[in-house]
C-alpha positions in Angstrom: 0.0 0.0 0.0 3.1 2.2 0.1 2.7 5.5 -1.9 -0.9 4.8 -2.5 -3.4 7.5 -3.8 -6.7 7.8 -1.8 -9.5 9.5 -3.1 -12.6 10.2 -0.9 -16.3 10.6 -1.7 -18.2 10.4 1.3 -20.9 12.7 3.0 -18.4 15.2 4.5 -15.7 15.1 1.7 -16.0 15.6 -1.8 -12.8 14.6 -3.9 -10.3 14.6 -0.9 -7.0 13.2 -1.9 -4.5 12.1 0.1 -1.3 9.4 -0.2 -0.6 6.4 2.1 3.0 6.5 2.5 3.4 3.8 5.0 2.3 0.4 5.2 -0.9 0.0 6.5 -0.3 -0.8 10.8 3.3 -0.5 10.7 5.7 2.4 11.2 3.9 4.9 14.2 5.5 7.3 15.9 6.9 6.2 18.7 4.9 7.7 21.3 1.7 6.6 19.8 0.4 3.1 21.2 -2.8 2.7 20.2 -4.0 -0.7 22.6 -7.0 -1.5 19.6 -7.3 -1.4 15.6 -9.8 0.8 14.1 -11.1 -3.6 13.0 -11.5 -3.8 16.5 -13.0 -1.0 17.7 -15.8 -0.4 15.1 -16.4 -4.7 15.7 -16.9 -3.9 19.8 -19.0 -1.0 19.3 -18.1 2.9 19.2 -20.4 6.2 18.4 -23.5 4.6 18.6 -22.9 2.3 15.6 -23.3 5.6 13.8 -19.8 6.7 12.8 -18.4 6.6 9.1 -21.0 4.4 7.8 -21.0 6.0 4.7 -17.1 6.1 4.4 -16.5 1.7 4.0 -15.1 2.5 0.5 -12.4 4.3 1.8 -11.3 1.6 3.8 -10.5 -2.6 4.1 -14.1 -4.0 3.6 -13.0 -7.0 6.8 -13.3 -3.5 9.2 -17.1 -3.1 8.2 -18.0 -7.0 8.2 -18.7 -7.7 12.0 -18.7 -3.9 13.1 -21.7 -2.7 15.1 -23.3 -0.1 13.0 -26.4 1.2 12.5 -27.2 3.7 9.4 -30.4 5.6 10.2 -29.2 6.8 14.4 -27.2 6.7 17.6 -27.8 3.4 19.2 -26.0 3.8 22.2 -26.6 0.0 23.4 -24.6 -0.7 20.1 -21.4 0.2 22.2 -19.3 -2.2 23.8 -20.1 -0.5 27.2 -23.9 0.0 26.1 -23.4 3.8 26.9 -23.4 6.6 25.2 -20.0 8.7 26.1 -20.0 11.3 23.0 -20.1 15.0 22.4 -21.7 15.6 19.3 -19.5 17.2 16.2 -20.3 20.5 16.9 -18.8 20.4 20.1 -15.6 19.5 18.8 -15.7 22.0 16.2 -16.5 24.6 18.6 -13.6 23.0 20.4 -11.4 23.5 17.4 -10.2 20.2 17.8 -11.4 19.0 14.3 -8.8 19.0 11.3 -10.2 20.0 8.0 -8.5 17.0 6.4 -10.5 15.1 8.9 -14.1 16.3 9.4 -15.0 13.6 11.8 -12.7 14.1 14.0 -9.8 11.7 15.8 -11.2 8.5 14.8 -11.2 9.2 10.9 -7.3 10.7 11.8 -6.7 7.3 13.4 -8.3 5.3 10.8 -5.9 7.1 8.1 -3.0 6.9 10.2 -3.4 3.2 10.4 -3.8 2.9 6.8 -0.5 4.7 6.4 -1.4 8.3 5.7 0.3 10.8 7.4 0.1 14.5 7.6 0.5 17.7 9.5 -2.1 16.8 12.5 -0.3 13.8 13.7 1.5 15.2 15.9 -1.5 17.1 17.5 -3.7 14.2 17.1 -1.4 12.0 19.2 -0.8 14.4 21.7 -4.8 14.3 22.1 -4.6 10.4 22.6 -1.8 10.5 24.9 -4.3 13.3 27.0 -6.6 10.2 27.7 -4.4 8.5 30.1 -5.8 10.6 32.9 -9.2 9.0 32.1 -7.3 5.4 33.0 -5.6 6.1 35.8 -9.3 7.0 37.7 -10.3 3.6 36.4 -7.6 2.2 38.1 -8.2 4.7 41.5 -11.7 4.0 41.8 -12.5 0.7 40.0 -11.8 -2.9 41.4 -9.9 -5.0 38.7 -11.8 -6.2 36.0 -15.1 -4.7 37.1 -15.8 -3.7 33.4 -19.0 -2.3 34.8 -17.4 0.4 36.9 -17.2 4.1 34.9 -18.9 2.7 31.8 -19.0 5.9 30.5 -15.4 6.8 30.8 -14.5 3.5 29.5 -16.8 3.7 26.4 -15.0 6.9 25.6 -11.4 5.1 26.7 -12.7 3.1 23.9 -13.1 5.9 21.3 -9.7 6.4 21.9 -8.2 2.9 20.9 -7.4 2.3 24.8 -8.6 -1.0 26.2 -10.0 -0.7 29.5 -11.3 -4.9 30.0 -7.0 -5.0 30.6 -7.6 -2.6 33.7 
């Protein structure tokens, strides 16, 4: 997949290009450790089922085949933690934390990044993910081991970030 022209067609991108220069899982930056595949994460359940569903073109059709997705709404018992632990887009764009390149936010970065795109938010991007480990350690503070139904919520979105908490 090395030096791979992408071109998107989706609901939030029209003609986006961009090149994977990597191969696809292989070749992070170092401080990025991402504990789950974008396979896995969409197959457990993240965003209500409701994220990218209209964007399986753009990426390996074995991510879609077992993922928990629902087309028409946010079915929040279709995440692994059967909660719903998202802000809604506009939030993040108020936030500024949305890259143009990226429209939907972290997830579509990571899901890029994995396939071996890289660009000027990675840096950013995986300073956000690296953020998240505050979220784990008051799993760890307040949680007995392997209760994976203590802080649902903060593991769902733990989740969102391609941390898994069932290790915790």
């Amino acid at each position: 997949m090395k030096n791979t022209r992408v071109c998107v067609n989706d609901l939030m991108q029209k003609n986006y290009v961009y090149y994977q220069t990597e191969p696809m899982g292989e070749n992070f930056d170092p401080e990025f450790k991402p504990e789950l595949t974008p396979q896995e994460m969409l197959e457990m359940g993240i965003f209500g089922g409701k994220y990218m569903t209209d964007c399986t073109g753009e990426f390996p059709k074995e991510w879609f085949a077992n993922a928990r997705l629902c087309h028409e709404r946010h079915v929040p018992e279709y995440n692994f933690f059967g909660v719903n632990a998202s802000k809604p887009l506009s939030y993040w764009r108020e936030k500024g934390w949305i890259y143009s390149d990226d429209p939907r936010g972290w997830f579509q970065w990571y899901c890029r990044y994995y396939m071996g795109r890289r660009c000027p938010d990675d840096k950013r991007q995986i300073k956000r993910w690296k953020a998240m480990v505050r979220h784990i350690a008051q799993i760890r503070h307040n949680c007995p081991e392997g209760v994976l139904t203590c802080r649902r919520k903060q593991r769902q979105a733990l989740l969102h970030w391609a941390y898994d908490s069932r290790k915790i």
